[in-house]
OpenMM code with the backbone's topology and positions (N, CA, C; nanometers):
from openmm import Vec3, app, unit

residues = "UNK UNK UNK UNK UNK UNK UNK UNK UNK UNK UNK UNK UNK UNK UNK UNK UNK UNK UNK UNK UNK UNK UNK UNK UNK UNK UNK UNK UNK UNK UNK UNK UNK UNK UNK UNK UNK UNK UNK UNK UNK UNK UNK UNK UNK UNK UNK UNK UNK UNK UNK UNK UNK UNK UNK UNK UNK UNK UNK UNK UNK UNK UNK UNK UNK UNK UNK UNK UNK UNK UNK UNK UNK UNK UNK UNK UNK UNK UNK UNK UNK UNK UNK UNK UNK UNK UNK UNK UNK UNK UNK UNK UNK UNK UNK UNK UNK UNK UNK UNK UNK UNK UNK UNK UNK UNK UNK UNK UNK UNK UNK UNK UNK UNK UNK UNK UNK UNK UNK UNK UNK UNK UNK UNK UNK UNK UNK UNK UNK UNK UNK UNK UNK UNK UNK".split()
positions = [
    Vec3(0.6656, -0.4608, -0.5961),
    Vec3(0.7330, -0.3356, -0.6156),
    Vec3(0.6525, -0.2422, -0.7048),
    Vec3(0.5469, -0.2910, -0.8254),
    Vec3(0.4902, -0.1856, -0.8487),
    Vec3(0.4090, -0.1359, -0.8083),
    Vec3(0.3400, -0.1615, -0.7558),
    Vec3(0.2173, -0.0782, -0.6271),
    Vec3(0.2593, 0.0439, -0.5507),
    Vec3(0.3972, 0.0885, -0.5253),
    Vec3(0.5453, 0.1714, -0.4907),
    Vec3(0.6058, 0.2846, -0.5740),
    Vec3(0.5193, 0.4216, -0.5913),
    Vec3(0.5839, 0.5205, -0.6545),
    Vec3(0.7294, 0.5448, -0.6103),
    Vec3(0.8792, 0.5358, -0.7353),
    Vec3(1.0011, 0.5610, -0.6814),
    Vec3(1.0228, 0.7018, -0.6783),
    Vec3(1.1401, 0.7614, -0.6605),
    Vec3(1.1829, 0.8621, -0.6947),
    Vec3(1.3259, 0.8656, -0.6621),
    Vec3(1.3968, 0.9087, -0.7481),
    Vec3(1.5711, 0.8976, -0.7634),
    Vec3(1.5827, 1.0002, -0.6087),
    Vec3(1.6698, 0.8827, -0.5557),
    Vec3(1.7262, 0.9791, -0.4045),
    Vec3(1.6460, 0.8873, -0.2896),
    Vec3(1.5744, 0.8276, -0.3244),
    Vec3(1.4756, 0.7858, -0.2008),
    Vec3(1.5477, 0.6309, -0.1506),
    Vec3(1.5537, 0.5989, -0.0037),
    Vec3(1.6502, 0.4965, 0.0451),
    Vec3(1.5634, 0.3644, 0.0357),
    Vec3(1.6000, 0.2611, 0.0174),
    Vec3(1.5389, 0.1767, -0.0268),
    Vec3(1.5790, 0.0665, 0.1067),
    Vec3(1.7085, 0.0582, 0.1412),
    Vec3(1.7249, -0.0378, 0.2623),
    Vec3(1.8590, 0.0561, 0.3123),
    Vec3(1.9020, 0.0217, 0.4353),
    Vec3(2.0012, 0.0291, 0.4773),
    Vec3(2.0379, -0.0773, 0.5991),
    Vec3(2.1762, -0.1329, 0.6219),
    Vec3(2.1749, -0.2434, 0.6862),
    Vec3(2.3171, -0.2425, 0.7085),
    Vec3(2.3758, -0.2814, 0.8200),
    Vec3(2.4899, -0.3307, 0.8386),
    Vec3(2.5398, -0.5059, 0.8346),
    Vec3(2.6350, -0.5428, 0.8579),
    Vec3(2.6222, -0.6671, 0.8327),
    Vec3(2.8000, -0.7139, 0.8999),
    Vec3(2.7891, -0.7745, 1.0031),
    Vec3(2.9158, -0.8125, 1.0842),
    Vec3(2.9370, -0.9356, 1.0216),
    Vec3(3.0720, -0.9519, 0.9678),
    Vec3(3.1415, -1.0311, 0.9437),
    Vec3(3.2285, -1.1124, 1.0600),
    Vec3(3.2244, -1.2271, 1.0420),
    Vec3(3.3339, -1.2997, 1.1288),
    Vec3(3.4284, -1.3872, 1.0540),
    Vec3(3.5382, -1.4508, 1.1584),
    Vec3(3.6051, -1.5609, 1.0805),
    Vec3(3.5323, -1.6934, 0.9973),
    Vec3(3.3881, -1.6906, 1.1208),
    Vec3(3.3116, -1.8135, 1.1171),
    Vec3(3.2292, -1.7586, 0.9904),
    Vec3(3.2112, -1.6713, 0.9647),
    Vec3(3.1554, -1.6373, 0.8303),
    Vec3(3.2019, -1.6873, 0.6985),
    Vec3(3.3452, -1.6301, 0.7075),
    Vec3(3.4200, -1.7049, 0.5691),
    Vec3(3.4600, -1.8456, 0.5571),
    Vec3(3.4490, -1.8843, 0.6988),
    Vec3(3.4458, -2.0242, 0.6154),
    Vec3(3.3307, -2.0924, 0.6198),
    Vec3(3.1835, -2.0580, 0.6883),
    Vec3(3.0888, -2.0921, 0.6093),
    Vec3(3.0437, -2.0949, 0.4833),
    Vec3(3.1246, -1.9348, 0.4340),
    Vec3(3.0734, -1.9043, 0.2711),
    Vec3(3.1899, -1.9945, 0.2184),
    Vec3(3.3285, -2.0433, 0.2539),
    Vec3(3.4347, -2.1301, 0.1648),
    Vec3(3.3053, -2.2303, 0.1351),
    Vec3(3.2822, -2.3148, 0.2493),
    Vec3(3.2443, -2.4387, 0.2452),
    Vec3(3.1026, -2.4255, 0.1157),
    Vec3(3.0183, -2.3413, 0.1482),
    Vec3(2.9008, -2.3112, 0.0479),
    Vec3(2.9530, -2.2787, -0.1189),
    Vec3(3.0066, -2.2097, -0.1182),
    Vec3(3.0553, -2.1370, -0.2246),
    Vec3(3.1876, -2.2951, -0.2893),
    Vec3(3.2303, -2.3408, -0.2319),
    Vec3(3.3547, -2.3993, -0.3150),
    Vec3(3.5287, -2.3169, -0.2959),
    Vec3(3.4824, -2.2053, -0.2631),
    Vec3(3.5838, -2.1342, -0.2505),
    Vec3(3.6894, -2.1349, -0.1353),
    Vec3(3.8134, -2.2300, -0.1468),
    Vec3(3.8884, -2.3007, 0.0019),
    Vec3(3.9981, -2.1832, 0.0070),
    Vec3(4.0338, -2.0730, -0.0832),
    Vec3(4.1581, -1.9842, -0.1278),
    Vec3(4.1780, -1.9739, -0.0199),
    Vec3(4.2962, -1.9883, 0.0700),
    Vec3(4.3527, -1.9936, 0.2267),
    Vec3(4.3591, -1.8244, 0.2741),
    Vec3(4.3555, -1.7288, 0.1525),
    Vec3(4.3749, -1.5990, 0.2621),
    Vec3(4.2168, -1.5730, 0.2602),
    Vec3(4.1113, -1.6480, 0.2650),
    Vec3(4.0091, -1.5921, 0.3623),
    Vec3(4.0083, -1.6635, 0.4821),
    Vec3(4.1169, -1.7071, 0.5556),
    Vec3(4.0750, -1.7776, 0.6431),
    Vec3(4.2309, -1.8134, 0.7169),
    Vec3(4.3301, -1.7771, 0.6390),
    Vec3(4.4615, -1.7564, 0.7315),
    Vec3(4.5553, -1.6636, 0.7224),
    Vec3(4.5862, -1.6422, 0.8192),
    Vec3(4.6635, -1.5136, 0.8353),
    Vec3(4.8249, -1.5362, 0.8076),
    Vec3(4.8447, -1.6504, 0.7635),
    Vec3(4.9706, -1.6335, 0.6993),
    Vec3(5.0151, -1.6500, 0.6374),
    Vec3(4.8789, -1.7365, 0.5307),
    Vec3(4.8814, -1.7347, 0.3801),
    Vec3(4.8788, -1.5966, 0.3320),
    Vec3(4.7701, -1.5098, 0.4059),
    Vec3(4.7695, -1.3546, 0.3312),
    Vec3(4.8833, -1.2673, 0.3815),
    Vec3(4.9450, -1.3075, 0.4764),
    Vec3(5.0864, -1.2315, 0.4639),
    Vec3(5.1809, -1.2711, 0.3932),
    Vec3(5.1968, -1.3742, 0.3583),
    Vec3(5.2958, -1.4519, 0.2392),
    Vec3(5.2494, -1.3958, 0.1197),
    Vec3(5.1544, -1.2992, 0.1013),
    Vec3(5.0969, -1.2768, -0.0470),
    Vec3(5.0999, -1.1281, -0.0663),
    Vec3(5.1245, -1.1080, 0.0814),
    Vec3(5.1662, -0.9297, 0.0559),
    Vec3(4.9797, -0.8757, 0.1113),
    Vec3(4.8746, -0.9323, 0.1708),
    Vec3(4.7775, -0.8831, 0.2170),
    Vec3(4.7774, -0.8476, 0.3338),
    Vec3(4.6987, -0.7411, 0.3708),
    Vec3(4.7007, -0.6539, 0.4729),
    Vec3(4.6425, -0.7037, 0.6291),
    Vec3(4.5903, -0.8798, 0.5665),
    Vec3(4.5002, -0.9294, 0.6457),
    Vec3(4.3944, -1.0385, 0.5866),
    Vec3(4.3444, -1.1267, 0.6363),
    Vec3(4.2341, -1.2004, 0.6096),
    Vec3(4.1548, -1.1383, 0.4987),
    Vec3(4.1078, -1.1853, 0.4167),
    Vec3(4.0157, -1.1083, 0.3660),
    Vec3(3.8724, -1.2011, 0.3672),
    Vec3(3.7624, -1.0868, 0.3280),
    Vec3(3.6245, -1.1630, 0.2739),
    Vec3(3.6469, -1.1937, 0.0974),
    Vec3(3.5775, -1.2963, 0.1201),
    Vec3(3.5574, -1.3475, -0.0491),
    Vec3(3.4743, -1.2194, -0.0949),
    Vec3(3.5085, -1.2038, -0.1952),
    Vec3(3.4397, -1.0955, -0.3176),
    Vec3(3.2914, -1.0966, -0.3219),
    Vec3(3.2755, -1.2497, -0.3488),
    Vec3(3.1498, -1.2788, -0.4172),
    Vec3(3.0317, -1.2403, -0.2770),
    Vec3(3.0856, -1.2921, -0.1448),
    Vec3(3.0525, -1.2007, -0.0361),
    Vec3(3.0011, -1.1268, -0.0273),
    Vec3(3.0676, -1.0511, -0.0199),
    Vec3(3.0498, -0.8721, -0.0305),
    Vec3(2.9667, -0.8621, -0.1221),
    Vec3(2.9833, -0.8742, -0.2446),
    Vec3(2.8633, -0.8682, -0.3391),
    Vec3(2.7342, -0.9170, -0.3251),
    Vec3(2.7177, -1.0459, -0.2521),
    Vec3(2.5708, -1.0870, -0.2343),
    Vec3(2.5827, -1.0475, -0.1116),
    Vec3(2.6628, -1.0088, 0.0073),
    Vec3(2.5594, -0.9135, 0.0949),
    Vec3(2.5018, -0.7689, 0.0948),
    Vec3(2.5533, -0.7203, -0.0031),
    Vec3(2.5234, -0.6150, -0.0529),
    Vec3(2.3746, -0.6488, -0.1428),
    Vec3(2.3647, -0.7106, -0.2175),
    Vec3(2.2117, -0.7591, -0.2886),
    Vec3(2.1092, -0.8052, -0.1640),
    Vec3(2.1574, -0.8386, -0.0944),
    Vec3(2.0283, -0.9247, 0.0057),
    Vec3(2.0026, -0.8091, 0.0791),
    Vec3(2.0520, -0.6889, 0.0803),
    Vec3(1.9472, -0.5586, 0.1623),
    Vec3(1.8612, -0.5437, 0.0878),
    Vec3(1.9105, -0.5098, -0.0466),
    Vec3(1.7671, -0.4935, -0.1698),
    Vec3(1.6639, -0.5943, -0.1746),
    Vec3(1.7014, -0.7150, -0.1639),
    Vec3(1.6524, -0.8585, -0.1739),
    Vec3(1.5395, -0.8307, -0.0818),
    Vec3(1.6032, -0.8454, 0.0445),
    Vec3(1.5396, -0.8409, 0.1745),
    Vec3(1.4251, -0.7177, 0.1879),
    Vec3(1.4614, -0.5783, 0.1537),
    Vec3(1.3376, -0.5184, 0.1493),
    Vec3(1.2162, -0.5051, 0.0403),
    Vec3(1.2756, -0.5751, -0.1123),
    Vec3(1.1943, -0.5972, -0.1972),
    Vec3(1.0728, -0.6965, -0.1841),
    Vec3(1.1671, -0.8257, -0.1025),
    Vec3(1.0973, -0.9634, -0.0729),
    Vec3(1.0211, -1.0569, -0.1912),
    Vec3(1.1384, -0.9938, -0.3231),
    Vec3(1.1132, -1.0370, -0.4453),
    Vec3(1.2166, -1.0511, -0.5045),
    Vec3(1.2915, -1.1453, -0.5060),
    Vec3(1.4392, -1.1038, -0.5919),
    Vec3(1.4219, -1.1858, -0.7343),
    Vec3(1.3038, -1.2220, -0.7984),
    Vec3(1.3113, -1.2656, -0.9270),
    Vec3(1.2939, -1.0943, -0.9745),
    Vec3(1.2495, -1.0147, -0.9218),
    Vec3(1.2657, -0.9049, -1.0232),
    Vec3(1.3968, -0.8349, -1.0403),
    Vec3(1.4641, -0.8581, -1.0068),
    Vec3(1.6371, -0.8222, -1.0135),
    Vec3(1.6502, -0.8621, -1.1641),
    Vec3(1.6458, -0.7762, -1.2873),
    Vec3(1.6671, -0.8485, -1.3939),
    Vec3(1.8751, -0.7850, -1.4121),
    Vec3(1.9303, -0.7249, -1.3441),
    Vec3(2.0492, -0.6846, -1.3876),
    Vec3(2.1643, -0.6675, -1.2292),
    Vec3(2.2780, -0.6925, -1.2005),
    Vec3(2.3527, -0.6671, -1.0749),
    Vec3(2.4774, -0.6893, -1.1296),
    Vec3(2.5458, -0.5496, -1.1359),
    Vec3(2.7107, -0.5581, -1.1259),
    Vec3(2.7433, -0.4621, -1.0406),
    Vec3(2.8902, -0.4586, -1.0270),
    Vec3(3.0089, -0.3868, -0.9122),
    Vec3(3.1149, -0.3942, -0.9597),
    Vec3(3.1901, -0.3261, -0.9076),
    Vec3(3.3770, -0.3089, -0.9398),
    Vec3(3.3761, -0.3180, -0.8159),
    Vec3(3.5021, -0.4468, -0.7697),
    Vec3(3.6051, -0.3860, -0.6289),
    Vec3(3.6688, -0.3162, -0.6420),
    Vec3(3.6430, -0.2961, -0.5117),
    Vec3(3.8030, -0.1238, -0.4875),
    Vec3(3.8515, -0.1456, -0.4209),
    Vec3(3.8449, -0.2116, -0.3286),
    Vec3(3.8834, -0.2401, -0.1530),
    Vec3(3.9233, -0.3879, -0.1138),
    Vec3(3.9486, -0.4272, -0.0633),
    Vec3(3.9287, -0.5878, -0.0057),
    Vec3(3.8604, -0.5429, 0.1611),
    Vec3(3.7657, -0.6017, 0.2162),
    Vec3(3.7216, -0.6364, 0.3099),
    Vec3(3.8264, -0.7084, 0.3793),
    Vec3(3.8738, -0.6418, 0.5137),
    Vec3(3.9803, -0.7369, 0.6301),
    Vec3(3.9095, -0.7705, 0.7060),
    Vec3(3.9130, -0.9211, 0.7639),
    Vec3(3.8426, -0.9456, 0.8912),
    Vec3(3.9475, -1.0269, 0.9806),
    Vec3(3.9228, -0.8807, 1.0674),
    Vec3(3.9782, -0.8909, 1.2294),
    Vec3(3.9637, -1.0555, 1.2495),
    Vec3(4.0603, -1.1344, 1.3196),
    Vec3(4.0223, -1.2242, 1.4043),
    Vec3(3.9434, -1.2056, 1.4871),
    Vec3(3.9863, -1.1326, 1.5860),
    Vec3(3.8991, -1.0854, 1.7020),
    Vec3(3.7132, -0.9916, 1.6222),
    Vec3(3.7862, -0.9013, 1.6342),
    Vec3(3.6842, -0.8017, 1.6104),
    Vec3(3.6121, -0.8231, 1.5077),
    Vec3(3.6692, -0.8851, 1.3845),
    Vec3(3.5594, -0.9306, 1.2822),
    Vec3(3.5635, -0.8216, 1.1893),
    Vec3(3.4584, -0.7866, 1.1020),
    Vec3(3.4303, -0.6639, 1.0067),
    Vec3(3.3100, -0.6311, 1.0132),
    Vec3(3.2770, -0.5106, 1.0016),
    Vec3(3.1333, -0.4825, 1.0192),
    Vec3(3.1395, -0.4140, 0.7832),
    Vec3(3.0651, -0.4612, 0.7351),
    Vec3(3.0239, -0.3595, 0.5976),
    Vec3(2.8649, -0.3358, 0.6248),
    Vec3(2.8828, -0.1772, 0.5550),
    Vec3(2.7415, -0.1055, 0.5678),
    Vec3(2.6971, -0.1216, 0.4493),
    Vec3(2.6496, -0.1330, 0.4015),
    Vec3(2.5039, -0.0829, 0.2436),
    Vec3(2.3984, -0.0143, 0.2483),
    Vec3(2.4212, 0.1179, 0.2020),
    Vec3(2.2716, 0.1847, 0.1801),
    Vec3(2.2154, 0.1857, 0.0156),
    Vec3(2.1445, 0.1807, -0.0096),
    Vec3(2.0538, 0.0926, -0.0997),
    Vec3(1.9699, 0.2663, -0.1577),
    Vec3(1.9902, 0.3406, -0.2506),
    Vec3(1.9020, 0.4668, -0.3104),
    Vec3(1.8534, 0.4104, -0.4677),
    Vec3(1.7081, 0.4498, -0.4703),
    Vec3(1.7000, 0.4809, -0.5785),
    Vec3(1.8093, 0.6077, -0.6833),
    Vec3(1.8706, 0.5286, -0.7765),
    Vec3(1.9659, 0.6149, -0.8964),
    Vec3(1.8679, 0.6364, -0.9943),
    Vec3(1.7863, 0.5816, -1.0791),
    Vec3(1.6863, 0.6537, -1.1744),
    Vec3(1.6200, 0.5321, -1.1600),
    Vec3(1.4869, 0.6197, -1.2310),
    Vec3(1.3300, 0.5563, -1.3012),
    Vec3(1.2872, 0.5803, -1.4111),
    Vec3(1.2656, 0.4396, -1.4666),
    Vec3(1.2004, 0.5210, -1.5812),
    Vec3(1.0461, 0.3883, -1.5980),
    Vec3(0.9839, 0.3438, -1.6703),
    Vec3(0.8536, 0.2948, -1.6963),
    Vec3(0.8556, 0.1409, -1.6765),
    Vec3(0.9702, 0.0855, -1.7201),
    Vec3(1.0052, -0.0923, -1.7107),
    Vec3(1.0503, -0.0890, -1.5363),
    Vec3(1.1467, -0.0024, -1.5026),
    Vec3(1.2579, -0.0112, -1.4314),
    Vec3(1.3038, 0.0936, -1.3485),
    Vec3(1.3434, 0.0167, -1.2220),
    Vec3(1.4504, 0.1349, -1.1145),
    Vec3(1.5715, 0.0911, -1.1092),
    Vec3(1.6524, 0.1705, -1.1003),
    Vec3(1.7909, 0.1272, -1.1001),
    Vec3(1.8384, 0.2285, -0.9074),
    Vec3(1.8654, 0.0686, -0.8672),
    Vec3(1.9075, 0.0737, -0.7663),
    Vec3(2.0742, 0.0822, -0.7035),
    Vec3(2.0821, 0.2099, -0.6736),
    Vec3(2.2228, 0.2108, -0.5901),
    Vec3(2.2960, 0.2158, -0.5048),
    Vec3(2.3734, 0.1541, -0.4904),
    Vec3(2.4689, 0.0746, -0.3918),
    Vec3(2.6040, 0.1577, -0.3136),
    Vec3(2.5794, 0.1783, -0.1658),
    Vec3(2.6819, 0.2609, -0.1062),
    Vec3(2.7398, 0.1487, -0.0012),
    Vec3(2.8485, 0.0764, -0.0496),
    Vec3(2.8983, -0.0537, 0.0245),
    Vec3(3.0810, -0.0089, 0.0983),
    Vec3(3.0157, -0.0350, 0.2431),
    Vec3(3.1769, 0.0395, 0.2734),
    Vec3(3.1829, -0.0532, 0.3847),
    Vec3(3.3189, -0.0511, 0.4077),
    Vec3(3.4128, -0.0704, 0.5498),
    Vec3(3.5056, -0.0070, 0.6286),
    Vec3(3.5359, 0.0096, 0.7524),
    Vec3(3.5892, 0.0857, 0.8169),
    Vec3(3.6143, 0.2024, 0.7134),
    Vec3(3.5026, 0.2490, 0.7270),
    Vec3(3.4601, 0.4229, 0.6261),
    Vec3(3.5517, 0.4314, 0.4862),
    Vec3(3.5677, 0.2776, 0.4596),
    Vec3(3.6314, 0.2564, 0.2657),
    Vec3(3.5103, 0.2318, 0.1696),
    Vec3(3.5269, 0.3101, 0.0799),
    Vec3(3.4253, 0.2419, -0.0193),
    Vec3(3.5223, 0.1046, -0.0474),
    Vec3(3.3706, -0.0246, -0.0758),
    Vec3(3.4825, -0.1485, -0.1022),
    Vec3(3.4173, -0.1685, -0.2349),
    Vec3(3.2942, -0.0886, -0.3069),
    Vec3(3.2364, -0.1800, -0.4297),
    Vec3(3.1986, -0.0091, -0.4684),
    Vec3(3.2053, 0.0079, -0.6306),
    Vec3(3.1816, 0.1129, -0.6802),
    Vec3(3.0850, 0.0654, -0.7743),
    Vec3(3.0445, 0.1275, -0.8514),
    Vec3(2.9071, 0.1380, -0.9373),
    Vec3(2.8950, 0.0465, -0.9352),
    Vec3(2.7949, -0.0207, -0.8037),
    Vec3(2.7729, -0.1401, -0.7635),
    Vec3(2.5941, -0.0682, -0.7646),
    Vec3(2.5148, -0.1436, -0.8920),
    Vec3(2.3968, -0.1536, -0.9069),
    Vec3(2.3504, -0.2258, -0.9432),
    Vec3(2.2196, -0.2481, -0.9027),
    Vec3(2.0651, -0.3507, -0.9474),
    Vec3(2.0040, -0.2700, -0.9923),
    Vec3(1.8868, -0.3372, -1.1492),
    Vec3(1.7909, -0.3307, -1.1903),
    Vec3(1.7453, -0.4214, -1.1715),
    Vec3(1.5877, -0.3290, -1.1537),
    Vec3(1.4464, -0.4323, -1.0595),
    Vec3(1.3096, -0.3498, -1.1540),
    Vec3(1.2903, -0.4997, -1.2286),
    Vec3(1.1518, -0.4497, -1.2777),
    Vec3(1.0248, -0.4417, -1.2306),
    Vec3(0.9472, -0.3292, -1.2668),
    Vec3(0.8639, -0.2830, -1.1980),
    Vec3(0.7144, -0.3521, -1.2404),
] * unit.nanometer
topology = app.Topology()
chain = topology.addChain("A")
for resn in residues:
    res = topology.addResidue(resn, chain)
    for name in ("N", "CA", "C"):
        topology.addAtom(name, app.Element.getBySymbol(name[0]), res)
């Protein structure tokens, strides 16, 4: 990444990323995480949810692996947080599609601070959702 003049505004990745049922419970089984409303629909209606959801932590590392993926360095990630806003629903059928576009937010001499535009069916689902990546 340092060989790479930044400049605040400039896109760094953009990527979509389809979710399925078979998704969340690959990530249960990986992750540890068995919580029944990613994966039944009538545990999350017994709970007052709108639907299946994706695990959090999800969304959050697919949102890092666009940066990941176009850096092709992720030990330089020295910083990554987010706020949810949203829960991610996934369709039985249809599944979920979330987008991430990936901008440089500032530069300065150590560091870029990378930011995060993470949505679903046109919701923001993660807000000041950024990485720092040293340069």
């Amino acid at each position: 990444m340092s060989d790479t003049t930044y400049s605040v505004g400039d896109v760094i990745a953009e990527r979509t990323v389809h979710l399925t049922r078979e998704s969340l419970v690959r990530y249960a089984g990986a992750s540890g995480d068995f919580n029944p409303i990613h994966y039944r629909d009538d545990v999350a209606a017994a709970v007052g949810l709108p639907g299946v959801l994706a695990h959090g932590m999800l969304t959050m590392g697919l949102a890092s692996s666009v940066v990941v993926a176009a850096l092709g360095d992720s030990s330089k990630i020295t910083d990554y947080g987010v706020r949810f806003t949203r829960p991610v629903v996934v369709d039985p059928e249809a599944g979920a599609d979330v987008s991430v576009l990936a901008k440089v937010g500032a530069v300065d001499e150590q560091s870029v601070r990378i930011d995060l535009t993470v949505k679903h069916a046109d919701a923001t689902v993660l807000v000041k959702a950024q990485l720092r990546v040293a340069l």
